[in-house]
C-alpha positions in Angstrom: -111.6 173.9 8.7 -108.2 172.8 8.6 -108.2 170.4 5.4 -111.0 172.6 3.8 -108.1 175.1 3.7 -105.7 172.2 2.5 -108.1 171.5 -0.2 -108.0 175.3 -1.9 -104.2 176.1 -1.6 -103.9 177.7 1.8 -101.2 175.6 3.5 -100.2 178.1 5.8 -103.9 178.6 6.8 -104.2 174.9 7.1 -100.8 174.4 9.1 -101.9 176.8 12.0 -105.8 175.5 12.0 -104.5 172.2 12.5 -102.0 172.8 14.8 -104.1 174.7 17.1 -106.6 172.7 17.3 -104.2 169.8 18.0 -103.2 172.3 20.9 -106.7 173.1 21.9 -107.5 169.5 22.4 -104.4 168.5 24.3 -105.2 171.4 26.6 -108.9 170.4 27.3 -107.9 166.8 27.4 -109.6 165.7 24.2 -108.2 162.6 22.2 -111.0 161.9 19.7 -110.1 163.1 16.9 -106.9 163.8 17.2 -105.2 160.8 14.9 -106.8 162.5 12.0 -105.9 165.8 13.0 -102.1 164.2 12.8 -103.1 162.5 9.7 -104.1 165.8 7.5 -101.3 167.7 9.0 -99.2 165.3 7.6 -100.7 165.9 4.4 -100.6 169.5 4.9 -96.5 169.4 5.5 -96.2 166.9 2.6 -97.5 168.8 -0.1 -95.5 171.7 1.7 -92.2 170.0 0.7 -91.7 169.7 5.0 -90.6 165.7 4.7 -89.7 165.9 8.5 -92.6 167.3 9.6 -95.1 165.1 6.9 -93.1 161.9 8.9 -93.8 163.2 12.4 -97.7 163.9 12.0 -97.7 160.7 10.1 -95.8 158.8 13.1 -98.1 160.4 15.5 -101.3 160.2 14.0 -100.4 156.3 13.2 -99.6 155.5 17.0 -102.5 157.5 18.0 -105.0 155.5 15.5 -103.5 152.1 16.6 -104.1 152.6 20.5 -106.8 151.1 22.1 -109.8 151.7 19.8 -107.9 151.7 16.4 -108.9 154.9 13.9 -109.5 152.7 10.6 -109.8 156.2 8.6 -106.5 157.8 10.2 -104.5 154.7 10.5 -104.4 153.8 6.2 -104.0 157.9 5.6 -101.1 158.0 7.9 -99.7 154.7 6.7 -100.1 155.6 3.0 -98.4 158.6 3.7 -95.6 157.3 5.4 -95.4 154.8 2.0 -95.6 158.1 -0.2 -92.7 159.6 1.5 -90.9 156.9 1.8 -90.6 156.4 -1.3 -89.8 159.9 -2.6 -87.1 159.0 -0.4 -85.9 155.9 -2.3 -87.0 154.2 0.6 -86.8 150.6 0.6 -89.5 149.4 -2.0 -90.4 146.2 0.7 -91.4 148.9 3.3 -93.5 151.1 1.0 -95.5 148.4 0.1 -95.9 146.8 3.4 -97.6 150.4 4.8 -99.1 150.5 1.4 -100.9 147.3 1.9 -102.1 147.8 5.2 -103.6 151.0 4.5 -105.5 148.9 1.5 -106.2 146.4 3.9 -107.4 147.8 6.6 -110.2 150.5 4.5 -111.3 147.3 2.8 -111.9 145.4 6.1 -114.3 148.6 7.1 -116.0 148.6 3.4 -114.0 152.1 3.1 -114.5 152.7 -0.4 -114.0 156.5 -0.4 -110.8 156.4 1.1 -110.0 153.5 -0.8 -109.5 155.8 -4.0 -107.0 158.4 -3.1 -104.8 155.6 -1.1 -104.7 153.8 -4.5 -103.7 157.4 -6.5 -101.5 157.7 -3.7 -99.9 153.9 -4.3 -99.6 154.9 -7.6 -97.5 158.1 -7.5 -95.5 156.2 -5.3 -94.6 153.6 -7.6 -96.5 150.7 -5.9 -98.1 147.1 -7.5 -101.5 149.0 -7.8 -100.4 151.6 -10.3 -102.3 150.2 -13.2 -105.7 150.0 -11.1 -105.0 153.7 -9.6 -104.9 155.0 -13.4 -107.3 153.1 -15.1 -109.8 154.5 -11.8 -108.3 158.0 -13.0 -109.1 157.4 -16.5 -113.0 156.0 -15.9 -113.3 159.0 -13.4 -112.7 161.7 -16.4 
């Protein structure tokens, strides 16, 4: 429900979806889940123009997808996020293509296609190697 409301507008909506069911499952002592959770939150505060909070979901959601089983959809959003803001930081270019690449990487090594596409939109707006791929996708997608 949470990213259904990211996805037409309501960010607020989103932001307090998210974060209560974040809460929810901490209280019941759920953990699946939960590294996406962190990972559209992240989202959610990023197109909110909240850097510090975007980083902190992103963080969390990141350490959450690389712990014992590894999340290999939550992991590359958290870590193309990080690489987004980072580089609307003017973040060193070396790190935002190192989180960049992994996130590529690691959808690719799980035949993630459909992820695959926004990370590389995503690359793009960030200024990364893949720019030309990410727009000529955009242009064949019209």
């Amino acid at each position: 429900a949470g990213r259904h409301q990211f996805h037409i507008g309501r960010l607020d909506r989103a932001r307090h979806l998210l974060v209560h069911a974040l809460g929810l499952a901490k209280q019941q002592g759920i953990s699946y889940g939960l590294s996406l959770a962190y990972a559209y939150l992240g989202d959610v505060e990023f197109v909110a123009g909240r850097p510090v909070e975007a980083k902190a979901a992103y963080e969390k959601g990141l350490e959450l997808a690389n712990a014992e089983a590894s999340d290999e959809q939550a992991g590359p959003l958290c870590l193309i996020g990080l690489a987004h803001l980072h580089a609307l930081a003017d973040g060193e270019v070396e790190q935002v293509r190192a989180w960049a690449d992994e996130a590529l990487s690691r959808l690719r090594a799980v035949d993630n296609v459909s992820n695959q596409i926004p990370t590389l939109q995503r690359y793009a707006e960030a200024g990364g190697p893949h720019a030309a791929l990410a727009r000529d996708w955009a242009q064949m997608s019209r």
